[in-house]
N, C-alpha and C positions, 0 to 999 in steps of 0.2 A: 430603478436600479441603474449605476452606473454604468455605461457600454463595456467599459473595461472590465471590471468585477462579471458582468455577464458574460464577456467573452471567455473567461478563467472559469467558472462555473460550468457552462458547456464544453471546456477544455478536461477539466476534469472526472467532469458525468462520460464524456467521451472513454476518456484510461480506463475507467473503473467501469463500464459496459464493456471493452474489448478485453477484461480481464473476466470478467462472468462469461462472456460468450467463449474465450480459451477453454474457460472449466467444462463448461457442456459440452465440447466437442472431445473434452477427455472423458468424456461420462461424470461428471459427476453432478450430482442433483442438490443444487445449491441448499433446499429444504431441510435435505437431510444431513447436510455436511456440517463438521461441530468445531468450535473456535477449541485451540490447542494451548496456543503461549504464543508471546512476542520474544522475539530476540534481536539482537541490535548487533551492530559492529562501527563501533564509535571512537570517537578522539579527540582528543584537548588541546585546542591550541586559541595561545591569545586570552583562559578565560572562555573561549564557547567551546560546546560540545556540540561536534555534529558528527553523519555518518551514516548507514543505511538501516532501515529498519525493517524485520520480517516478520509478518504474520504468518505462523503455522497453526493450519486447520487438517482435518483431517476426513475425509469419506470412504466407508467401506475397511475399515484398516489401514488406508493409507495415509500417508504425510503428503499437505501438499506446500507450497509459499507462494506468498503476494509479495515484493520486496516495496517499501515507500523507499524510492532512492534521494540521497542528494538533503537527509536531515537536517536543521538546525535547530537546535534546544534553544526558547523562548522562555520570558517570566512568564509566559501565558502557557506554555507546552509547549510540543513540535511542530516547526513549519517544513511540510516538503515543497521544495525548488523545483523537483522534476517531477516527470509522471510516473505511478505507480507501475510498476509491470509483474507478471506472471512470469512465475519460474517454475511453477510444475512440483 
């Protein structure tokens, strides 16, 4: 694998581990937490769409968010530029 490509790899396994490890320190038991909807807050310019995108799940009754920050709309899907983070 490319050193580059690996380095983005463990950059990313990195976000997305300090975003499960945020959850557990709020209590919540990843197992049992249940996917909710996507919502976005997007905009067009140029012809691309990009913009943030948030996953709401929810444990025990509550809402929570993952935001992907920093979208852009690809013919393949979305790429995020920045690291994902925890918004609780």
């Amino acid at each position: 694998m490319d050193i580059k490509l690996k380095k983005l790899n463990e950059k990313m396994y990195n976000a997305f581990n300090k975003i499960r490890v945020r959850g557990r320190r709020a209590g919540i038991d990843w197992n049992e937490a249940e996917y909710q909807t996507i919502t976005s807050k997007t905009k067009e310019r140029d012809n691309i769409e990009s913009g943030d995108i948030y996953i709401i799940f929810s444990f025990k009754g509550v809402n929570y968010r993952i935001k992907l920050d920093d979208c852009i709309k690809t013919n393949r899907g979305w790429l995020m530029s920045d690291d994902p983070s925890w918004k609780g």
